[in-house]
C-alpha positions in Angstrom: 4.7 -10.2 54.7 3.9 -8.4 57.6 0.3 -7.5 58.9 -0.6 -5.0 62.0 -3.2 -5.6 64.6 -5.6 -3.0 65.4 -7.8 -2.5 68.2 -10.4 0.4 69.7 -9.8 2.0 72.8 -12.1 -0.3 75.1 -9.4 -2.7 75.4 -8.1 -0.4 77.6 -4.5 -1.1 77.3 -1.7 0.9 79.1 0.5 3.1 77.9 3.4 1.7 78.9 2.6 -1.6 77.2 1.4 -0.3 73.8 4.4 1.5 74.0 6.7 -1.6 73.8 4.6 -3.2 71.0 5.2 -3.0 67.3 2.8 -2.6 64.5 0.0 -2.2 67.3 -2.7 1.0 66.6 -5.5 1.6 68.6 -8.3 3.6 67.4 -9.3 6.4 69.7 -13.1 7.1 70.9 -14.8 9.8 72.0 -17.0 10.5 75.0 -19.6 13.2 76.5 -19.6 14.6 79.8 -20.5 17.9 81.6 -21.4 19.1 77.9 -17.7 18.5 76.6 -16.4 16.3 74.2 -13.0 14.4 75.0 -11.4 11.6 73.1 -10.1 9.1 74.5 -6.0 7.7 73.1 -4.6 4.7 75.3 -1.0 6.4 73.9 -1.4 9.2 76.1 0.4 9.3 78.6 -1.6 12.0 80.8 -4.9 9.9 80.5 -4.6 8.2 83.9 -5.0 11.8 85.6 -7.3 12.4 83.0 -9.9 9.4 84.0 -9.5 9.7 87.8 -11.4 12.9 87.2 -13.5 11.7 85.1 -14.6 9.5 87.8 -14.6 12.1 90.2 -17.4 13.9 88.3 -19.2 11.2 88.0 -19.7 10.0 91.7 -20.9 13.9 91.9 -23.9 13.2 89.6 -22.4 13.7 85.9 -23.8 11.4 83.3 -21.3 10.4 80.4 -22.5 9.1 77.0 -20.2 7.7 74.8 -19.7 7.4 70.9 -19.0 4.7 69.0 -16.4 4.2 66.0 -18.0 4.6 62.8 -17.1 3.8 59.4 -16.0 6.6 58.1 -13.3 6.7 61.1 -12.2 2.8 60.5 -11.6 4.0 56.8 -9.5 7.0 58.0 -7.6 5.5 60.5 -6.9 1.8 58.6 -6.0 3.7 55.2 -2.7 5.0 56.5 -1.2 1.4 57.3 -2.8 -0.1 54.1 -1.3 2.6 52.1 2.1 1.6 53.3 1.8 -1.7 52.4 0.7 -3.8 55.6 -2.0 -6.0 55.7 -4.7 -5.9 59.3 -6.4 -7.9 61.1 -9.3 -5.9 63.7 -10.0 -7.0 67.1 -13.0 -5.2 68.2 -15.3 -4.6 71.3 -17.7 -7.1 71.7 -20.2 -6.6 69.1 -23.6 -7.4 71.4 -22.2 -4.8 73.9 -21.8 -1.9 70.6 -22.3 -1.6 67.3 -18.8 -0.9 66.4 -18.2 -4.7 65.2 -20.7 -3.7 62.1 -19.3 -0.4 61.6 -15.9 -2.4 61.0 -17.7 -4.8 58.5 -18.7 -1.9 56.8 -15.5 -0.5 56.5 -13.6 -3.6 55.6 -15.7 -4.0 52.8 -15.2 -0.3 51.6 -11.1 -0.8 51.7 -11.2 -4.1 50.3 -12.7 -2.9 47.1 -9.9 0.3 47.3 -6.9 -2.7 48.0 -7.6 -5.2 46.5 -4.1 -6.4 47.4 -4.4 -6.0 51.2 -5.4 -9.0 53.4 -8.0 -7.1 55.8 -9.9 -9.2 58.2 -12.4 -7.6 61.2 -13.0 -10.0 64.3 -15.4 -9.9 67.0 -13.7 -10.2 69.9 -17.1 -11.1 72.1 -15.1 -9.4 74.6 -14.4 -5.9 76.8 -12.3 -3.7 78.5 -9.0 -5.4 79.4 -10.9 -9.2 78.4 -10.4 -7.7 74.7 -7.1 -6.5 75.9 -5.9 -9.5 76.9 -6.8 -11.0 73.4 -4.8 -8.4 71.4 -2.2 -9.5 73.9 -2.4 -12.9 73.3 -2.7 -12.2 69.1 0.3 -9.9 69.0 2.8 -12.9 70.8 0.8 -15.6 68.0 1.8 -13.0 65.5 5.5 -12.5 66.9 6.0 -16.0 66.8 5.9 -15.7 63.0 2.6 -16.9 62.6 0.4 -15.5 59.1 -2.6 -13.2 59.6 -4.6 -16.1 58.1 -3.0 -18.2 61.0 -3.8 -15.4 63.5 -7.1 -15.1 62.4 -7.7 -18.4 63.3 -6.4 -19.0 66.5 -8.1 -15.8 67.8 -11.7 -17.6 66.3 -10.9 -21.1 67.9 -10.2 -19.5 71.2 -12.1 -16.7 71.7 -14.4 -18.2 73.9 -11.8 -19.5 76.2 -11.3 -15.4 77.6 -12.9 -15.5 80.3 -14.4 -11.8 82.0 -15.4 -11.5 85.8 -16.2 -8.5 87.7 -18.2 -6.8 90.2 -19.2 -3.5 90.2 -20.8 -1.2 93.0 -24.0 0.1 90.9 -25.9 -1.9 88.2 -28.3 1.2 87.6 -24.9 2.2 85.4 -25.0 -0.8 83.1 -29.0 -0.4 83.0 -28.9 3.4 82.3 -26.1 2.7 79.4 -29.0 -0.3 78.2 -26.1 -3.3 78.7 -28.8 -5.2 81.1 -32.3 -4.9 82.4 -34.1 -2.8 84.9 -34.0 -6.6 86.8 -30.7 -7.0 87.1 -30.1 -3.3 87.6 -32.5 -3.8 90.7 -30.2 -6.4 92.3 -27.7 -3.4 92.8 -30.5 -1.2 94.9 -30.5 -3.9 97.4 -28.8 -3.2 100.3 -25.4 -5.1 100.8 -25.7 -7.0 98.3 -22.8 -6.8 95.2 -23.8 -8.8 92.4 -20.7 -10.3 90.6 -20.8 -10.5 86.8 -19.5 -12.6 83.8 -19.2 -12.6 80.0 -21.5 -14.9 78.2 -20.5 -16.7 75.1 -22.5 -13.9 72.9 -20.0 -10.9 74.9 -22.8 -9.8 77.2 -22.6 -8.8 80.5 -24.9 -11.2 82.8 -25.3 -10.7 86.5 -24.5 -14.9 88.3 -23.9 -14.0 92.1 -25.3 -12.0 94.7 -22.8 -11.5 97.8 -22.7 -9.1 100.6 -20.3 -6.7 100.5 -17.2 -5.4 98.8 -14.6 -7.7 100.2 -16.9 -11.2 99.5 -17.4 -9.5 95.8 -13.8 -9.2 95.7 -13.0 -12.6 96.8 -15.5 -14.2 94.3 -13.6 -12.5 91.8 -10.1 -14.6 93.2 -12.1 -17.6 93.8 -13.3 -17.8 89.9 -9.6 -17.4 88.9 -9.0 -20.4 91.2 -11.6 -22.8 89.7 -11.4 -21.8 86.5 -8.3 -20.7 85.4 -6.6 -23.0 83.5 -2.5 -23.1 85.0 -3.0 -19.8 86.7 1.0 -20.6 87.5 1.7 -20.0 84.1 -0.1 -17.4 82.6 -0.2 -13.6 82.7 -3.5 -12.2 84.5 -4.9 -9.1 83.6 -7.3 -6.4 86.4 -8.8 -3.8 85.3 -11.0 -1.1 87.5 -12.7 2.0 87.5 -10.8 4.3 90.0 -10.2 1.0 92.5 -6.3 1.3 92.2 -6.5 -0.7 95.8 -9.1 -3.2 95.4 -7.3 -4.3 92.0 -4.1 -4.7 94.1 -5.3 -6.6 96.7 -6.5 -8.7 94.3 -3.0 -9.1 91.9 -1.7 -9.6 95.5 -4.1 -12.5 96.2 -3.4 -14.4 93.1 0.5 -14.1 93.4 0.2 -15.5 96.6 -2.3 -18.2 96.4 -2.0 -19.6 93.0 1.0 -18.1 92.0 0.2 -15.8 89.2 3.8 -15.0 87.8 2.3 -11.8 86.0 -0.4 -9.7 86.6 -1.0 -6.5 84.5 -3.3 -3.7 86.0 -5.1 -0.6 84.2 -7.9 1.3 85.2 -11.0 1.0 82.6 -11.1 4.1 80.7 -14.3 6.3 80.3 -16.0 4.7 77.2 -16.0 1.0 79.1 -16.4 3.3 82.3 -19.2 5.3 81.6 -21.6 1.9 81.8 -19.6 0.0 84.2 -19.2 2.8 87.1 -17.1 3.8 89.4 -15.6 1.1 92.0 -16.1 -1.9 89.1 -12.9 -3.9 89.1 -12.4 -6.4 86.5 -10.6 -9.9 86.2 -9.5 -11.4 82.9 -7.8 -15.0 82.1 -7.7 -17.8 80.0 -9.3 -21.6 80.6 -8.9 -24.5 79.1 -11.9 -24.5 76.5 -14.0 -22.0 77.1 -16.9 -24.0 79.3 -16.5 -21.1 82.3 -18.5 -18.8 79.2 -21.6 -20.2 81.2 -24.7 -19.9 78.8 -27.3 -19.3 81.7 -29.8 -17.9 82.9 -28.8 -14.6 84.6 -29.4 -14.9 88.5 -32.8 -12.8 89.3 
């Protein structure tokens, strides 16, 4: 039987790959800026002019607020594919970075009682941006190669952890402002020259590790965590994501090709819901290791 794989719009998948996938949804969001309302859906394909201006107005002072999923919105848009007959399994934004992950419990629980019949599961992803992307990615080829949703449910829980998120971003006051870290860490980003590099921690929180100076070090701690911790980089597909950094993100896709050989590397910018905290000029790496030890469980750098 088959089963579909839904996502929210954070993953921020491109167009043109969602486009190639089958029984794929993502769930729109919606966001706040300059007093409007906009949604954002990865299908369209005039979002990328879309978010470059939404950049744009931010780096001229706007502030964006964003809104999460709810459960009234997983109900509506998981009843149409349960209505036809397909089961779902939900990969969801990390749930310590939203509270979207317990809106989805809630909803799960609401359409389990309505089909009974259905296999629905919900999964935290512990993850972001193109990091949660990459683990829809990596479920939907599990899936394809005829694997159950149980099955699938289950891979995705044993390796989780091993998705590992890395990125550096040019002010932390945008993290701090949207409350995903402390007026500490957002302080590291006042100082001058210095551009504190990022990772995920086991929990899906953002936690500040290095302090370098300038953009091209930031950017070339971003390569050199790829190189120590990737696990094959030869053979697996990297994804970059960034806010309005189209070049920076190549350079980078460059860098790997070259130097370890990356045989893919798939590049989108980080639409305005992940955007809105991470600010303009962030650029994101995301792979795979071999167990998930580069999830470092430490204490943030100060």
């Amino acid at each position: 039987m088959s089963f579909w794989i839904v996502t929210d719009a954070c993953s921020d998948l491109p167009v043109e790959y969602i486009n190639k996938q089958h029984d794929l949804y993502i769930v729109p969001m919606s966001y706040q800026i300059a007093g409007n309302v906009q949604e954002i859906d990865l299908r369209d394909v005039t979002l990328a002019g879309r978010v470059k201006s939404f950049y744009e107005q931010l780096q001229n002072g706007a502030v964006a607020t964003t809104f999460q999923v709810n459960q009234n919105e997983w109900v509506e848009h998981l009843t149409p594919i349960l209505e036809l007959g397909n089961d779902v399994l939900l990969l969801v934004l990390s749930g310590s970075l939203s509270g979207m992950y317990q809106t989805s419990e809630a909803a799960v629980l609401e359409l389990r009682e309505k089909y009974p019949q259905r296999k629905i599961y919900t999964f935290n992803t512990k993850s972001a941006s193109l990091g949660e992307g990459l683990l829809v990615h990596k479920a939907l080829e599990y899936r394809d190669e005829g694997h159950s949703i149980e099955e699938t449910y289950q891979w995705v829980s044993q390796n989780v952890q091993r998705f590992i998120h890395w990125l550096t971003v040019t002010d932390l006051h945008f993290l701090h402002r949207g409350g995903r870290l402390t007026a500490n860490s957002a302080y590291l980003g006042s100082i001058l020259k210095i551009k504190p590099v990022l990772n995920v921690d086991p929990n899906g929180r953002l936690v500040p590790r290095i302090k370098v100076q300038g953009r091209k070090h930031s950017l070339k701690a971003l390569y050199e965590k790829v190189e120590q911790e990737a696990l094959e980089p030869e053979n697996q597909t990297v994804f970059i994501s960034h806010c309005d950094s189209e070049k920076d993100a190549l350079w980078l896709a460059d860098r790997l090709k070259e130097k370890l050989h990356v045989p893919d590397v798939m590049i989108s910018q980080i639409g305005p819901i992940v955007g809105s905290h991470a600010g303009p000029g962030t650029v994101a790496v995301f792979f795979m290791d071999k167990d998930g030890s580069s999830r470092m469980d430490a204490v943030e750098v100060k």
